[in-house]
N, C-alpha and C positions, 0 to 999 in steps of 0.2 A: 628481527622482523621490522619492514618498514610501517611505519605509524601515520604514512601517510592514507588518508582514503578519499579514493577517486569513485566518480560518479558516474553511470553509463545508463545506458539503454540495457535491457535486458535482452536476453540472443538465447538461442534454441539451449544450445552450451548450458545454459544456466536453469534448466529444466526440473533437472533433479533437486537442486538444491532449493529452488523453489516451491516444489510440492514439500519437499521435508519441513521447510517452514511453514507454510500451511498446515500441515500436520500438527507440528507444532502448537503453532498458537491454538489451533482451533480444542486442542488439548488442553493448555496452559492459560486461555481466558474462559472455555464454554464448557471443561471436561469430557468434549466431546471429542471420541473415535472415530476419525474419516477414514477412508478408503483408500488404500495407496493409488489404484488402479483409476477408480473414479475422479481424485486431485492429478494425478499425473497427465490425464487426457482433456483434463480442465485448463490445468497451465499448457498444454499442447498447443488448444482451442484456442488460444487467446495468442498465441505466439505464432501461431500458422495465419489468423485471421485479425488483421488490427480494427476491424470494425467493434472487435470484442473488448477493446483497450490495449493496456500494455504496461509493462514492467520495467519498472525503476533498479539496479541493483547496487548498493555502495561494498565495495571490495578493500580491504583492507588488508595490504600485501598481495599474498597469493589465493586470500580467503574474502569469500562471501560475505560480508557482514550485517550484514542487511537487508531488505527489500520491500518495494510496498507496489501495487498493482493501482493503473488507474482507470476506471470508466467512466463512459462520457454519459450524461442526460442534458437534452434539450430542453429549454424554457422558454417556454412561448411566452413567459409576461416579459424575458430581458432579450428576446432573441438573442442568445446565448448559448452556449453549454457549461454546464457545471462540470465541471470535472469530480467525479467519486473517488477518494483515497481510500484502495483496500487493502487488506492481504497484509498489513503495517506487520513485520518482525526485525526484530534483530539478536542478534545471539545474547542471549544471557550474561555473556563474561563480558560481553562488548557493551552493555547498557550505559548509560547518562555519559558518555563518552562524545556528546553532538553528530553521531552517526543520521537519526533519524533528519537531526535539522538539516543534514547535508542533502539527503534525499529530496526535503520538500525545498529545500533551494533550487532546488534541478528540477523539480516536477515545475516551481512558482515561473521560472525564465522558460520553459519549455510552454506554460500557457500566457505569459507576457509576448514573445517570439509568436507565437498561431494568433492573437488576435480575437477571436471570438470567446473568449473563455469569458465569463463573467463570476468564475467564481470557484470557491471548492468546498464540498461535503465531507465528514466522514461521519462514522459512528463508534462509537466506543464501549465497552462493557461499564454499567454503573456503579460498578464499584473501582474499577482499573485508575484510582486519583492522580498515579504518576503521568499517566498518559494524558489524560485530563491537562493537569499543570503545564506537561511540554508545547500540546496543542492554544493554549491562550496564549503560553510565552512566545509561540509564534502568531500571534494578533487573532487567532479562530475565536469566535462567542458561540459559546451553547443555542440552540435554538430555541425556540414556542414549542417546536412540534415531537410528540412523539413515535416510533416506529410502532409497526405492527407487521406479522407478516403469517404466511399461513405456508407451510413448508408441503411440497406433493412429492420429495423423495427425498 
């Protein structure tokens, strides 16, 4: 198996294996059960429509290895966009292997290249420490602020 892993743009192609990641984490960090049908027409959504964001995928051989989705918000105080890291998985057998760092290398030159980026979010479960650790090892600080959200489905 080549041990090399390349970095791409996410393509229709890569559909399935994207919901199953979602699937995944949303199992594996929240215990929570999504909907095949519901994640599948989400990653659709966002692959038919790039105003919705867009997907990162590191492939590793002939295999997925990884992927993380990103949305945009606008900041009126930096006239900017922040770019939002979501969706962050990688396979299990593939962990601490610098897959993810590969990914935010390719997301970091993709918002260096566009120009208006002034920055990146993400969120992460509180207790999830390893992901924690990776994200400061790449220069991110914790913020002041806390989430909140109120879910309608």
């Amino acid at each position: 198996m080549n041990d090399e892993v390349a970095v791409r743009m996410g393509q229709m192609r890569d559909a399935a294996a994207l919901a199953d990641f979602n699937i995944a984490m949303a199992q594996e960090t929240e215990g929570k059960e999504l909907s095949r049908d519901r994640v599948s027409a989400g990653v659709n959504t966002v692959m038919q429509d790039p105003a919705h964001g867009f997907y990162v995928v590191a492939e590793k051989g002939a295999t997925i290895a990884g992927s993380l989705m990103v949305t945009r918000e606008w900041s009126d105080w930096r006239n900017g966009e922040f770019w939002w890291i979501q969706s962050v998985y990688v396979r299990p057998e593939l962990r601490r292997q610098g897959i993810y760092r590969k990914l935010y290398e390719f997301v970091r030159a993709k918002a260096l290249e566009k120009g208006n980026v002034c920055g990146f979010r993400l969120y992460v479960e509180q207790g999830n420490t390893v992901a924690q650790q990776t994200y400061r090892d790449l220069g991110m600080v914790e913020t002041v602020y806390r989430m909140y959200e109120q879910e309608l489905y």
